[in-house]
PAVOVO-225331 format. One record per residue (C-alpha): residue in three letters; x, y, z. Coordinates in steps of 0.25 Angstrom, whole numbers, padded with zeros to 4 digits, always signed. Each point is the difference from the previous one (the first is absolute). Layout:
BEGIN
ALAXYZ ...
This chain:
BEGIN
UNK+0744+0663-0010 UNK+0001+0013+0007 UNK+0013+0006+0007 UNK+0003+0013+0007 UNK+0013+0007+0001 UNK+0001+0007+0012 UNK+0009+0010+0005 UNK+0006+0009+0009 UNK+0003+0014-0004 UNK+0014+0007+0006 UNK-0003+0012+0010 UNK+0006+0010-0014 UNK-0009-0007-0010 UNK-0008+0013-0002 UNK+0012+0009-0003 UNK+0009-0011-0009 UNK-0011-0006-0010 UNK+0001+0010-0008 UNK+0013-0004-0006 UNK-0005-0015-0003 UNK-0016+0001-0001 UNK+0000+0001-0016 UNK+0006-0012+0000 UNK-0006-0006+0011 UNK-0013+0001-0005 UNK+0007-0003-0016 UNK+0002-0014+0007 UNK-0016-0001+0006 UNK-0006+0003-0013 UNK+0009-0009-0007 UNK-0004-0012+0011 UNK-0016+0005-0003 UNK+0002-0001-0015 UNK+0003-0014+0000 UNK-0010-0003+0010 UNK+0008-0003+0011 UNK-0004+0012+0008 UNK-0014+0003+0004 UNK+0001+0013+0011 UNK+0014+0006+0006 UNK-0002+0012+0009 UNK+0005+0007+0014 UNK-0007-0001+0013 UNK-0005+0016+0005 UNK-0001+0005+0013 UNK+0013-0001+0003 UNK+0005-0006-0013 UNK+0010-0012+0004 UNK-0003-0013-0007 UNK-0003-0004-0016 UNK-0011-0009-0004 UNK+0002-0006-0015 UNK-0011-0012-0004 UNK+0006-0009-0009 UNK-0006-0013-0007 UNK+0007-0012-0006 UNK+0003-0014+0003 UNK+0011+0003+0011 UNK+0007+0011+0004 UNK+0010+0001-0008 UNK-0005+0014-0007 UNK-0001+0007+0014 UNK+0013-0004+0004 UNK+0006+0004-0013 UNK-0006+0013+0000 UNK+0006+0002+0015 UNK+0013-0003-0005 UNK+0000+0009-0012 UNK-0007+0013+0007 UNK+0008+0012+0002 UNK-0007+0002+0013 UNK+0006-0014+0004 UNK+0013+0002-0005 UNK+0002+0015+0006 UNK-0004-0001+0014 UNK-0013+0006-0001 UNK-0006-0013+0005 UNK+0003-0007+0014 UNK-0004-0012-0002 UNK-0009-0009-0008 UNK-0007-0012-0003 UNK-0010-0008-0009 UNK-0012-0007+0005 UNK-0010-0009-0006 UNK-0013+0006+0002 UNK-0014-0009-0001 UNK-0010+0007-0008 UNK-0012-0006+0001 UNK-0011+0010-0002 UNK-0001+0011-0010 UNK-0001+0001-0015 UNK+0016-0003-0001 UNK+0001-0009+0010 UNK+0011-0012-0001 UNK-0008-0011+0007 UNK-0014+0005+0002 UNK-0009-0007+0010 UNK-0014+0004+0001 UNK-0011-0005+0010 
């Protein structure tokens, strides 16, 4: 199964990240090493939300890594939530249907 962590950057995100980013993306590569993460990055133009792919059997990993982020945890972020995401075409897909 696939599932997105979705987020809502703060208006200041751009001139606080610097503080936590190391250990921000520590936590991402750490999640990607295991496996659990797939893609994380920052929506441009204007950059407000964070998109991070994460597979497993529930979303037990995206959560965790929501509630271990430095982003999270220091108001970088407004608001966030994981959904389950159907991916049913592409070489990685979860569920892949084809005509």
């Amino acid at each position: 199964m696939h599932y997105l962590f979705i987020y809502s950057l703060s208006d200041d995100y751009l001139t606080r990240r610097t503080e936590f980013r190391a250990q921000h993306l520590a936590l991402a590569w750490q999640a990607a090493e295991r496996g659990e993460l797939l893609l994380a990055g920052a929506l441009t133009d204007p950059v407000d939300i964070g998109m991070f792919l994460f597979s497993g059997d529930s979303p037990a990993a995206a959560e965790a890594f929501a509630n271990a982020d430095p982003y999270v945890a220091n108001g970088l972020i407004k608001s966030w939530r994981v959904r389950q995401w159907t991916t049913v075409a592409g070489p990685l897909a979860a569920t892949p249907v084809r005509p």
